[in-house]
Kinemage of the C-alpha trace (Angstrom):
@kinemage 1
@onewidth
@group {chain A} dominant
@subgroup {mainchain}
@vectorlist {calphas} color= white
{ca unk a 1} P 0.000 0.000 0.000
{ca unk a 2} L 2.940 2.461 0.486
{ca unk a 3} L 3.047 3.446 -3.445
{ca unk a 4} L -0.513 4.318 -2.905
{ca unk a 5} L -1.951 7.406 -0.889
{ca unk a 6} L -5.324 7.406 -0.346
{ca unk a 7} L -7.506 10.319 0.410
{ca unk a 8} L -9.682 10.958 2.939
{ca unk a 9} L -12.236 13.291 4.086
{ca unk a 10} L -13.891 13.085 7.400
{ca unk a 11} L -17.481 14.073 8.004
{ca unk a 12} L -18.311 13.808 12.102
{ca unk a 13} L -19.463 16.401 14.150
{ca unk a 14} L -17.900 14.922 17.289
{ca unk a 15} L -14.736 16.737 17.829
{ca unk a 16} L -13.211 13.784 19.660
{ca unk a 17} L -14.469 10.883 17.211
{ca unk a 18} L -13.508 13.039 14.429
{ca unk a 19} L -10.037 13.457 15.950
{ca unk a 20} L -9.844 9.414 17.110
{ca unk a 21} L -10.418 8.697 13.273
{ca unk a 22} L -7.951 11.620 12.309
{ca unk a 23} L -5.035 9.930 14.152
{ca unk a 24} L -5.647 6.567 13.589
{ca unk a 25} L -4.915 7.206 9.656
{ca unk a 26} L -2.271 9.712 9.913
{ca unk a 27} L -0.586 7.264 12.140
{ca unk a 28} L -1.045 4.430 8.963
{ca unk a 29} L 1.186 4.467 6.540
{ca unk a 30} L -0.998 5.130 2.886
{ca unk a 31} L -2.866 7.131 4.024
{ca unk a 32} L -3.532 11.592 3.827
{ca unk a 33} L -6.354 13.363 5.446
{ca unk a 34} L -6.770 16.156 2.849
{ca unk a 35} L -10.497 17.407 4.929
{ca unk a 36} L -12.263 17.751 7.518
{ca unk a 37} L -15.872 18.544 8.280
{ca unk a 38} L -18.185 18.892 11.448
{ca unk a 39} L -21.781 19.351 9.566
{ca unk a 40} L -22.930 18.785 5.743
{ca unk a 41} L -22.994 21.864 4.633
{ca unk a 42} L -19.037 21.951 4.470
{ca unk a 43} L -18.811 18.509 3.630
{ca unk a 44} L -20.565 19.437 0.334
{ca unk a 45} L -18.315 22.392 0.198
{ca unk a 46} L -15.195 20.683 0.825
{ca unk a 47} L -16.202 17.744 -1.794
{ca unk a 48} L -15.702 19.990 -4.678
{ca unk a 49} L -11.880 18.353 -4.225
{ca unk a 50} L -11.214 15.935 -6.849
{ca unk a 51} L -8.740 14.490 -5.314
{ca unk a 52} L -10.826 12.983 -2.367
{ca unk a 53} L -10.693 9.268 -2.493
{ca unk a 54} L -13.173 8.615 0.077
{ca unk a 55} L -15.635 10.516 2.323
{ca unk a 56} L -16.204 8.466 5.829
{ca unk a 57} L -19.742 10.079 6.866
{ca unk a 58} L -21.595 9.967 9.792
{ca unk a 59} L -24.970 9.618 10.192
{ca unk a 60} L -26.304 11.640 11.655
{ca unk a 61} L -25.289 15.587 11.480
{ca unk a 62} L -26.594 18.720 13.407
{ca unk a 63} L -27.951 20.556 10.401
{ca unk a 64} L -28.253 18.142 7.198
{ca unk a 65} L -28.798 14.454 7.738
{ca unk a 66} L -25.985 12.335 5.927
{ca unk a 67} L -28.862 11.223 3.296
{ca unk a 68} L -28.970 14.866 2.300
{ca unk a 69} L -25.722 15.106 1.722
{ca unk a 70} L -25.168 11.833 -0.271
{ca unk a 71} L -27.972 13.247 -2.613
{ca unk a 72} L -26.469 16.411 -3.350
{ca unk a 73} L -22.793 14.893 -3.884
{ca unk a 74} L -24.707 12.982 -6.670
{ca unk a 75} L -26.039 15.546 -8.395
{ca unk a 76} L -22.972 17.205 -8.243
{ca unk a 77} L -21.133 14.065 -9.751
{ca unk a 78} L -19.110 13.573 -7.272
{ca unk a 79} L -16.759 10.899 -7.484
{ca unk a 80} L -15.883 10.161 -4.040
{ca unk a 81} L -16.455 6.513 -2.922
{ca unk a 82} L -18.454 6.824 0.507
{ca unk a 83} L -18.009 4.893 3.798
{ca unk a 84} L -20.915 5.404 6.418
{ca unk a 85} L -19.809 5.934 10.226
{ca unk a 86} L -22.912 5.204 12.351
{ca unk a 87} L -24.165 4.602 15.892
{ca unk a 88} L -27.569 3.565 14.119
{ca unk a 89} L -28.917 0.640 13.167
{ca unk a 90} L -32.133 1.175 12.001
{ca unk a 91} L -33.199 -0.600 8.585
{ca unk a 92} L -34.734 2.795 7.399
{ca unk a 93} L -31.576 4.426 7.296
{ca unk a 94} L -29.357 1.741 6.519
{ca unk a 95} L -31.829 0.764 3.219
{ca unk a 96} L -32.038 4.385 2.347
{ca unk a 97} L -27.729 4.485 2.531
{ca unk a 98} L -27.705 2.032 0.686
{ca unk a 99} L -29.770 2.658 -2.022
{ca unk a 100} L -28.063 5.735 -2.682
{ca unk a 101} L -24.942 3.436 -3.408
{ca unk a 102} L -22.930 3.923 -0.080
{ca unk a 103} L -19.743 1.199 -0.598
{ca unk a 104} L -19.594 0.609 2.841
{ca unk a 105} L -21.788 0.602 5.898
{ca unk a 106} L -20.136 -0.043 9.675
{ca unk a 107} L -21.198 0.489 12.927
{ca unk a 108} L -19.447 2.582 15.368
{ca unk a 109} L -17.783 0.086 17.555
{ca unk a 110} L -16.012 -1.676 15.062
{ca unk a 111} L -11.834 -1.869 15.939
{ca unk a 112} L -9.714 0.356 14.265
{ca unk a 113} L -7.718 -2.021 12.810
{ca unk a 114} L -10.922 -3.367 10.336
{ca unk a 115} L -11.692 0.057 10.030
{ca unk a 116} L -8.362 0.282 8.143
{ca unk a 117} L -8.500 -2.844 6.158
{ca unk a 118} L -12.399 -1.506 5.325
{ca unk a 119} L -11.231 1.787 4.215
{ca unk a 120} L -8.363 -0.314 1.486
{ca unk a 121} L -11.029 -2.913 0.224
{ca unk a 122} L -13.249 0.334 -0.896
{ca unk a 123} L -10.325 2.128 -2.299
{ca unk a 124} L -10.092 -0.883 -4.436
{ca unk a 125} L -13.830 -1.186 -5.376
{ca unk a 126} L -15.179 -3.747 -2.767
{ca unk a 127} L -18.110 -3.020 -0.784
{ca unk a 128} L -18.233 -3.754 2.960
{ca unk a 129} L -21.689 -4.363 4.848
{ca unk a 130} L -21.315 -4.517 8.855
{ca unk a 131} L -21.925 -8.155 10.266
{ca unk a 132} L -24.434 -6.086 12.157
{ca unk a 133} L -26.031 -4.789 9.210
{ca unk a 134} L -26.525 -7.790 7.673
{ca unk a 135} L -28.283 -9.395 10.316
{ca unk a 136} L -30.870 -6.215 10.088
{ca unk a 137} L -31.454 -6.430 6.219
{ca unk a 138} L -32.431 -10.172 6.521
{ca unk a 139} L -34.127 -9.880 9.820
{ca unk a 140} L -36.131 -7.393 7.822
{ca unk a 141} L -36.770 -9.914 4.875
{ca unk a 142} L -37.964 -12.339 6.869
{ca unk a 143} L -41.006 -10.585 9.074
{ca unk a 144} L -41.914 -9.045 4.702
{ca unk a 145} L -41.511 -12.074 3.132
{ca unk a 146} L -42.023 -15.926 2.976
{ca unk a 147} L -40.042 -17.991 4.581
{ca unk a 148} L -38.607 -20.779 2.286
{ca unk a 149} L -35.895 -21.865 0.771
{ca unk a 150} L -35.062 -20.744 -3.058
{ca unk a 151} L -33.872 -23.803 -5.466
{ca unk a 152} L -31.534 -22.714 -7.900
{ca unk a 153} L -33.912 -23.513 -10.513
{ca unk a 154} L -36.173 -20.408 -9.135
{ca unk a 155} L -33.457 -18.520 -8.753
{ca unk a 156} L -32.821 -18.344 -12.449
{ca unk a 157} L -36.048 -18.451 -13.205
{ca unk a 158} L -36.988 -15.369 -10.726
{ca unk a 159} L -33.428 -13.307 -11.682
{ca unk a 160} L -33.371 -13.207 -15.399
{ca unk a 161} L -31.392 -16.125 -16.199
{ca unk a 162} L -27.796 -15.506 -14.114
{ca unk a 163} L -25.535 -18.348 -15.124
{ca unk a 164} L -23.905 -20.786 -12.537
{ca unk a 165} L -20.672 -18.198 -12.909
{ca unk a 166} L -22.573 -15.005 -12.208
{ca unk a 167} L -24.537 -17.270 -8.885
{ca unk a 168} L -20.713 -17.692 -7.828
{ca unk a 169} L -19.639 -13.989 -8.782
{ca unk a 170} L -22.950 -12.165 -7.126
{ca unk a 171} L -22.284 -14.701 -3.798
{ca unk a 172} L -18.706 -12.884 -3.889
{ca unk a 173} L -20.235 -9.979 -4.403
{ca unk a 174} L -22.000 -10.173 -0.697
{ca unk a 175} L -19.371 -10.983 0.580
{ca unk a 176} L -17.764 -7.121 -0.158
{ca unk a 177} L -14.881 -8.910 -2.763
{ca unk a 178} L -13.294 -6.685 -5.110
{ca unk a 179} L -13.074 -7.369 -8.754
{ca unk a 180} L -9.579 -8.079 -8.300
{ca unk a 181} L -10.706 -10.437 -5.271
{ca unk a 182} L -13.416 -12.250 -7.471
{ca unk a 183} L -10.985 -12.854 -9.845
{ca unk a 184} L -8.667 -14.466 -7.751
{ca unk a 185} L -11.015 -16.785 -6.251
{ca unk a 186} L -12.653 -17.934 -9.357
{ca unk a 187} L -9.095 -18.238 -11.570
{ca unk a 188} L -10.582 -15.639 -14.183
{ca unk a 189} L -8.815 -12.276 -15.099
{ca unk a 190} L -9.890 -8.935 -13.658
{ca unk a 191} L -11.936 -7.959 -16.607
{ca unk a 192} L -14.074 -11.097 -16.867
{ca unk a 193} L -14.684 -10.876 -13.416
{ca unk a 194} L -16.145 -7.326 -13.975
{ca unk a 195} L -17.876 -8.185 -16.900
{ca unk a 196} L -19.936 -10.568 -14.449
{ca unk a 197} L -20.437 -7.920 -12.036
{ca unk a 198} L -21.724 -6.002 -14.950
{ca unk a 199} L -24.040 -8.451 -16.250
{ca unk a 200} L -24.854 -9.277 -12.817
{ca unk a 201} L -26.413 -5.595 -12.374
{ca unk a 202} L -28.159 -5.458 -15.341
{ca unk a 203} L -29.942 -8.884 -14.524
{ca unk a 204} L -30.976 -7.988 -11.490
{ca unk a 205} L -32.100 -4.220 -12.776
{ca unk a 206} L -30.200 -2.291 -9.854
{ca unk a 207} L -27.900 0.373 -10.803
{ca unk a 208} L -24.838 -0.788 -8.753
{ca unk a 209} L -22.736 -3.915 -6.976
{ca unk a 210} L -24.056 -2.365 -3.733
{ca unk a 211} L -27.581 -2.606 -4.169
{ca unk a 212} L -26.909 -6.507 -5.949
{ca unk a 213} L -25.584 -7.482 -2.891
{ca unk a 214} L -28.665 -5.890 -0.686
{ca unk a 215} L -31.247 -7.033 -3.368
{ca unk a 216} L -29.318 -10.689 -2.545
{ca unk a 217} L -29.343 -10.248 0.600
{ca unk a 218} L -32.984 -9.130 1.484
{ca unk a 219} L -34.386 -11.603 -1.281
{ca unk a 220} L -32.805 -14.837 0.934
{ca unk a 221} L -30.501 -15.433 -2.199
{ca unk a 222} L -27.503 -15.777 -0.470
């Protein structure tokens, strides 16, 4: 990781959290924390940088919530990957996150050292949902819908026809694997492996790896 430096911006309106984070990174080596930002209103102002890697945002702010401020960095084609920060755990928020293509969901009281390796798996493309998190989305799926198992057969019947391949790739996809990662597991090269992704997205009609991982998830596929 030392011939890479990757750019951060933190978004927490707790001075000492924001601070915690702050010298955890500067004291890893790979790492530059080019912004800071206690409410949304300067994040959005400070995201203008192009040269922001990654945004790690709370949750909740004191005057914009963190939804807000996803929205806006959209419209403003922002290409910052983002990493959610939050104390909460409700499936309201953590559906609405996600939907707005979040990479990376974690709870609070994660350690700092998986906080680190989180931070390097988005950088390269994966997507990380909290162990936490995961429980909630399928905790959810199960009180909305029934309970039963889903043959393979319905599977490709109910998804558009994935192949075997793209079962395997979208199960690595869950699991918050890179491209690179995928790749590596299955013995393809990097751009097969996002071709899959790619036809995996369009199969399932969502609009990014993120969102075929909670569709997965929610719909008992994996």
């Amino acid at each position: 990781m030392s011939e890479k430096n990757i750019k951060l911006m933190l978004v927490e309106d707790n001075k000492l959290i924001r601070t915690g984070i702050k010298s955890l990174f500067e004291e890893e080596e790979g790492f530059s924390i080019i912004a800071e930002a206690e409410n949304g209103r300067d994040a959005i102002k400070l995201s203008i940088n192009p040269s922001i890697d990654i945004i790690i945002l709370d949750m909740v702010l004191p005057d914009i919530s963190a939804l807000s401020v996803i929205k806006t960095l959209q419209e403003k084609k922002c290409q910052s990957k983002i990493i959610i920060l939050s104390s909460h755990d409700e499936y309201d928020k953590i559906e609405k996150a996600l939907s707005l293509g979040v990479y990376a969901y974690v709870i609070k009281d994660i350690n700092t050292d998986m906080l680190v390796s989180i931070v390097k798996s988005v950088y390269m493309g994966a997507m990380w949902l909290d162990p936490k998190v995961v429980k909630i989305l399928r905790d959810k799926s199960e009180k909305t819908l029934p309970l039963k198992e889903t043959t393979r057969a319905e599977f490709k019947n109910n998804h558009a026809n994935l192949t075997q391949r793209e079962y395997e790739v979208l199960k690595l996809v869950v699991d918050g694997k890179s491209n690179n990662d995928i790749a590596q597991t299955l013995c393809i090269s990097e751009h097969t492996a996002k071709a899959h992704v790619c036809n995996i997205i369009q199969k399932l009609l969502v609009d990014d790896r993120t969102q075929a991982a909670v569709k997965a998830i929610k719909e008992g596929i994996v």
